[in-house]
C-alpha positions as CSV (number, residue, x, y, z in Angstrom):
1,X,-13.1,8.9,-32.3
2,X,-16.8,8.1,-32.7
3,X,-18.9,6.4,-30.0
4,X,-18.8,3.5,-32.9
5,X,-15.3,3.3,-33.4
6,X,-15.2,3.1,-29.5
7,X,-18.0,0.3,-29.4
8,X,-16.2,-1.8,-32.4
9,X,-13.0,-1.6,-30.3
10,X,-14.4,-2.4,-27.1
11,X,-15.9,-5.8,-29.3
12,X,-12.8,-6.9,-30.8
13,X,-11.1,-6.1,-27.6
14,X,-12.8,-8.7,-25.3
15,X,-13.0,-11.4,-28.2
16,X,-9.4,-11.7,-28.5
17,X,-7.6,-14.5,-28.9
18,X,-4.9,-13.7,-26.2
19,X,-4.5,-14.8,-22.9
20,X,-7.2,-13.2,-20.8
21,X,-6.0,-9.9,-19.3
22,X,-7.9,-10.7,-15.5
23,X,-4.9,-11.4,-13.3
24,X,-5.2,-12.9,-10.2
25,X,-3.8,-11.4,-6.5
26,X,-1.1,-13.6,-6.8
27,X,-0.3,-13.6,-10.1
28,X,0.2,-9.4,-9.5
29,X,2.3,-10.5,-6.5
30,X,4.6,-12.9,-8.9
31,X,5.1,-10.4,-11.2
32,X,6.0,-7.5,-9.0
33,X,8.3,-10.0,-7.0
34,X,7.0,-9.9,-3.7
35,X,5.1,-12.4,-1.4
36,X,1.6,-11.8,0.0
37,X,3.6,-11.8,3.3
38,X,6.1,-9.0,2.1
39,X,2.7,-6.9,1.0
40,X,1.3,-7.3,4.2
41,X,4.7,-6.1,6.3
42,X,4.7,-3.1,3.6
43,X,1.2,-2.2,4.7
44,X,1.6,-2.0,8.1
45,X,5.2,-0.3,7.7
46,X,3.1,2.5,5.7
47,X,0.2,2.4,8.5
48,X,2.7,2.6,10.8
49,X,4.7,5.7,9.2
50,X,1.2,7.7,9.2
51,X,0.1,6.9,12.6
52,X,3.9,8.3,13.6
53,X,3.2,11.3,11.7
54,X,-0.2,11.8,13.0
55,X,0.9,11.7,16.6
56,X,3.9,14.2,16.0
57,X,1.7,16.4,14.3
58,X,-0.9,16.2,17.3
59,X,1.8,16.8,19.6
60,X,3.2,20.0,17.4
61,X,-0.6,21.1,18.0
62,X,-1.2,20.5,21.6
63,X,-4.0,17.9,21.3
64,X,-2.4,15.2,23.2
65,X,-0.1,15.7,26.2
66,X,3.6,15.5,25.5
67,X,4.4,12.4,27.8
68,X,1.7,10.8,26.5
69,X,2.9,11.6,22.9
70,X,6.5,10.3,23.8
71,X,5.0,7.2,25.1
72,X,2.6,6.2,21.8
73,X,6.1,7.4,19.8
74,X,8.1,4.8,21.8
75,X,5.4,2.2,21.3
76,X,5.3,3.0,17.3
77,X,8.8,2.8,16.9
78,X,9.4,-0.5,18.4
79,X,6.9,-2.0,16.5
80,X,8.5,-0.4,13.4
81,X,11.9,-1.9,14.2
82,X,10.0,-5.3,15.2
83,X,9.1,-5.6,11.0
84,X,11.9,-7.1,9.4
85,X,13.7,-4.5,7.0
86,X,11.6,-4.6,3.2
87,X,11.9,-3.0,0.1
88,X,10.2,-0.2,0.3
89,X,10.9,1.8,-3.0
90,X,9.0,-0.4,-5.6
Protein backbone atom coordinates (compact mmCIF):
# COMPACT_ATOMS: atom_id res chain seq x y z
CA UNK A 1 0.00 0.00 0.00
CA UNK A 2 1.00 3.62 -0.55
CA UNK A 3 1.88 6.01 2.19
CA UNK A 4 -1.54 7.65 0.81
CA UNK A 5 -3.66 4.80 0.99
CA UNK A 6 -2.15 4.45 4.61
CA UNK A 7 -2.87 8.24 5.39
CA UNK A 8 -6.69 8.07 3.92
CA UNK A 9 -7.21 5.03 6.17
CA UNK A 10 -5.71 6.35 9.13
CA UNK A 11 -8.45 9.57 8.39
CA UNK A 12 -11.43 7.57 7.98
CA UNK A 13 -10.27 5.47 10.76
CA UNK A 14 -10.46 8.12 13.61
CA UNK A 15 -13.67 9.89 12.12
CA UNK A 16 -15.72 6.94 12.52
CA UNK A 17 -18.90 6.84 13.63
CA UNK A 18 -18.46 3.91 16.19
CA UNK A 19 -18.07 3.80 19.60
CA UNK A 20 -14.57 5.16 20.40
CA UNK A 21 -12.02 2.31 20.60
CA UNK A 22 -10.11 4.01 24.03
CA UNK A 23 -11.09 1.65 26.78
CA UNK A 24 -10.71 2.40 30.14
CA UNK A 25 -8.68 0.10 33.04
CA UNK A 26 -11.87 -1.08 34.09
CA UNK A 27 -13.65 -1.50 31.31
CA UNK A 28 -10.46 -4.09 30.19
CA UNK A 29 -10.97 -5.58 33.61
CA UNK A 30 -14.99 -6.19 32.78
CA UNK A 31 -14.35 -7.58 29.76
CA UNK A 32 -11.61 -10.03 30.68
CA UNK A 33 -13.77 -10.96 33.89
CA UNK A 34 -11.62 -10.09 36.59
CA UNK A 35 -11.57 -7.44 39.35
CA UNK A 36 -8.81 -4.88 39.87
CA UNK A 37 -8.35 -6.88 43.16
CA UNK A 38 -8.01 -10.35 41.28
CA UNK A 39 -5.21 -8.38 38.86
CA UNK A 40 -3.42 -7.24 41.66
CA UNK A 41 -3.25 -10.94 43.65
CA UNK A 42 -2.23 -12.25 39.96
CA UNK A 43 0.68 -9.85 39.99
CA UNK A 44 2.13 -10.58 43.04
CA UNK A 45 1.45 -14.46 42.57
CA UNK A 46 3.70 -13.89 39.30
CA UNK A 47 6.34 -11.63 41.37
CA UNK A 48 6.20 -14.02 43.71
CA UNK A 49 6.93 -17.20 41.34
CA UNK A 50 10.15 -15.18 39.94
CA UNK A 51 11.53 -14.16 43.18
CA UNK A 52 11.18 -18.15 44.07
CA UNK A 53 12.92 -18.92 40.96
CA UNK A 54 15.59 -16.38 41.45
CA UNK A 55 16.51 -17.61 44.83
CA UNK A 56 16.63 -21.41 43.83
CA UNK A 57 18.68 -20.45 40.94
CA UNK A 58 21.07 -18.42 43.33
CA UNK A 59 21.20 -21.22 45.57
CA UNK A 60 21.96 -23.90 42.46
CA UNK A 61 24.96 -21.24 41.97
CA UNK A 62 26.37 -20.75 45.39
CA UNK A 63 25.63 -16.97 45.78
CA UNK A 64 23.69 -17.10 48.85
CA UNK A 65 24.19 -19.54 51.64
CA UNK A 66 21.91 -22.64 51.69
CA UNK A 67 20.18 -21.91 55.12
CA UNK A 68 19.72 -18.70 54.21
CA UNK A 69 18.20 -19.74 50.90
CA UNK A 70 15.81 -22.25 52.76
CA UNK A 71 14.80 -19.57 54.99
CA UNK A 72 13.77 -16.71 52.08
CA UNK A 73 12.11 -20.12 50.32
CA UNK A 74 10.03 -20.71 53.49
CA UNK A 75 9.17 -17.07 53.78
CA UNK A 76 8.06 -17.07 49.77
CA UNK A 77 6.01 -19.85 50.04
CA UNK A 78 3.90 -18.85 52.87
CA UNK A 79 3.18 -15.80 51.35
CA UNK A 80 2.28 -17.73 48.25
CA UNK A 81 -0.22 -19.94 50.06
CA UNK A 82 -1.42 -16.68 52.06
CA UNK A 83 -3.00 -15.37 48.32
CA UNK A 84 -6.19 -16.89 47.96
CA UNK A 85 -6.17 -19.55 44.95
CA UNK A 86 -6.84 -17.34 41.28
CA UNK A 87 -7.15 -18.21 37.93
CA UNK A 88 -4.11 -18.20 36.70
CA UNK A 89 -4.42 -19.51 33.03
CA UNK A 90 -6.25 -16.47 31.32
Amino acid sequence: MSVAALTIAMMSYGQSTKECCVKTVQSVYDYEGLTMEQEELKTIHYLLEELNDAIRMDLYYNRIDEQLGAYYLEQILTLQYKIPQINTTK
